[in-house]
C-alpha positions in Angstrom: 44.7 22.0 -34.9 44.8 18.5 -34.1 46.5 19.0 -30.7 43.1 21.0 -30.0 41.3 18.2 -31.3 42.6 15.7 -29.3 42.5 18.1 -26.0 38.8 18.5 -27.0 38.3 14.7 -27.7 40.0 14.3 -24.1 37.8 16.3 -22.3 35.1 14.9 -23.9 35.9 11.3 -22.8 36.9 12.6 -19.3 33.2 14.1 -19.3 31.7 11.2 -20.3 33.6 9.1 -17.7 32.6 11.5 -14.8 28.8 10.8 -16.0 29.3 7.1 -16.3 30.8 7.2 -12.7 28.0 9.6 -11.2 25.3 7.4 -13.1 24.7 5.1 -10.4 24.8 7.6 -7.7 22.2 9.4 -9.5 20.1 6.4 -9.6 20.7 4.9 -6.4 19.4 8.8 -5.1 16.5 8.8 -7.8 15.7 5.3 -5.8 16.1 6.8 -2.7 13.5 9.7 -3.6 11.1 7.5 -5.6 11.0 5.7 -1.5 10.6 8.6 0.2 8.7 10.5 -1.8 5.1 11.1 -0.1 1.6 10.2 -2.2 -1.1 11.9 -1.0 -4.5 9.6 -0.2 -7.9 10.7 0.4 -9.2 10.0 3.6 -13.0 8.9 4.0 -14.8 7.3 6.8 -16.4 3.8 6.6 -18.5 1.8 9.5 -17.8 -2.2 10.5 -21.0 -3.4 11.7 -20.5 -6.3 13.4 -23.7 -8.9 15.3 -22.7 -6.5 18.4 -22.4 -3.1 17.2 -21.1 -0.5 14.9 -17.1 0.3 14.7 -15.8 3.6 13.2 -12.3 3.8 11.3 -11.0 7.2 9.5 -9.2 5.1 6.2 -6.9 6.4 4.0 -8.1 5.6 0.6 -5.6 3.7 -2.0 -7.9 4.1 -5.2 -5.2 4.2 -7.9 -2.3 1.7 -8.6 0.6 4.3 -7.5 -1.2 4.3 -4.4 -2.4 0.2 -4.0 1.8 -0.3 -4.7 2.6 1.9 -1.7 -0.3 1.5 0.7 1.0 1.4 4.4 4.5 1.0 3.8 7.1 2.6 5.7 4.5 3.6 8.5 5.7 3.1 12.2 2.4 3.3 13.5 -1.2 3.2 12.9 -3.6 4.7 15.1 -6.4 2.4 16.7 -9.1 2.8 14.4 -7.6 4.0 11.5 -6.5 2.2 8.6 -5.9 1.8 4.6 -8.9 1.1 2.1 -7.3 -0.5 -0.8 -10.4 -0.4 -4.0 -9.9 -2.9 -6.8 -13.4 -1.3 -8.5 -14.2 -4.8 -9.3 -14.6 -8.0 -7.2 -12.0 -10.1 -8.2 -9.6 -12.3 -6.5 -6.6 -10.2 -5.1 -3.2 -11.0 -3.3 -1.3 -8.7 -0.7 2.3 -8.6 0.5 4.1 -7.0 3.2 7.1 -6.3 1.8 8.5 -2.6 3.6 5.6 -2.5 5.7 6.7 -2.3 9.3 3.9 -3.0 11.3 1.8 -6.3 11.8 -1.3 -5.8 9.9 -4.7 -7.4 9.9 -6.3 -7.6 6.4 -10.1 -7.4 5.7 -11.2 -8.6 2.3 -14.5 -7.1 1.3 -16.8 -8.7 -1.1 -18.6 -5.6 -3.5 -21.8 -5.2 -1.6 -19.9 -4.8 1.3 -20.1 -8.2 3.2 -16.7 -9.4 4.8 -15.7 -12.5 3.0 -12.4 -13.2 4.6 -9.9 -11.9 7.8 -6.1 -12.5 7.3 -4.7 -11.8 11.1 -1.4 -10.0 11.9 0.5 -10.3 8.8 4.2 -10.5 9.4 5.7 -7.1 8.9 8.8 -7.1 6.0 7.4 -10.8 4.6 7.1 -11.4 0.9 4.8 -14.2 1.3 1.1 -14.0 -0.5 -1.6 -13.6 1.3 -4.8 -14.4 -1.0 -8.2 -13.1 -0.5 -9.3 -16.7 -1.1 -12.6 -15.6 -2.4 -13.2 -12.7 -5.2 -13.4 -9.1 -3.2 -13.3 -5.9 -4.1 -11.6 -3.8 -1.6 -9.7 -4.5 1.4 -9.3 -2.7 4.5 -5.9 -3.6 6.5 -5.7 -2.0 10.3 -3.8 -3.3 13.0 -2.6 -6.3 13.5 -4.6 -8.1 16.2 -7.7 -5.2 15.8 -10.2 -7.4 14.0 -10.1 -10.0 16.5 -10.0 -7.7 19.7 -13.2 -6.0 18.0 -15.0 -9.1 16.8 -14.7 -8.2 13.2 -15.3 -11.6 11.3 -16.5 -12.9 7.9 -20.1 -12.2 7.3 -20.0 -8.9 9.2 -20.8 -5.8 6.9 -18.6 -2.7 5.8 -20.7 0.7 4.6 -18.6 2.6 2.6 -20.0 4.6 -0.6 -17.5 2.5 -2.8 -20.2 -0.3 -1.8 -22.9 1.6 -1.9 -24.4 1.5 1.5 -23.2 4.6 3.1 
């Protein structure tokens, strides 16, 4: 009876071993998935006016955290007037990244009646440095890097958007 024990008691330790060795596979794969893994957005329309005219972008709404977290990460390409509207539900002073985001970016930060209070032009792609609203805002709107200025988006110009409650 013992001899069974012990061949049980091995087996069990050679079990646990195999788990302990397939532990960090199974959570560098669980990383892997958590990276690819695709969150859905809601996609909404919203209109730049600017002292010349009125520009249209189809945006990709990033309303929850989840979704602020991942925003345009990974994305190889953005089309020209599309983008990512990122809404903090509050104005408040915010800070961006663009840590795995592979494109340059131009950020818009949006005051909560809708006025542009601040442009941040082509962000570096993969940089971890801060970029601050510099003024309280409550959404931002990043599109292409270079965009804003090729379409004369500056401060002062005005988003409508029913999160502002203008559209």
């Amino acid at each position: 009876m013992a001899s069974l024990r012990s061949g049980t008691r091995l087996a069990q330790l050679s079990l646990g071993r195999r788990l302990l060795l397939a532990a960090p596979a199974v959570l560098m794969a669980g990383g892997a998935l958590a990276q690819s893994s695709e969150i859905t957005f809601k996609k909404s329309s919203l209109v730049v006016v600017t002292a010349s005219r009125e520009i249209k972008f189809d945006v990709e709404l990033a309303l929850n955290d989840a979704e602020r977290a991942r925003g345009l990460m990974y994305r190889e390409k953005l089309g020209p007037y599309d983008g990512m509207l990122f809404d903090f539900y509050q104005d408040a002073p915010v800070s961006f990244w663009m840590k795995n985001t592979l494109i340059p970016l131009d950020m818009v930060f949006i005051a909560g009646d809708g006025t542009i209070k601040h442009v941040h032009a082509n962000a570096t792609p993969l940089s971890t440095d801060a970029i601050p609203s510099q003024f309280p805002v409550r959404a931002v709107l990043e599109i292409n890097g270079g965009s804003a200025r090729l379409l004369g988006i500056k401060p002062g110009d005005k988003v409508r958007h029913p999160i502002f409650g203008n559209a």
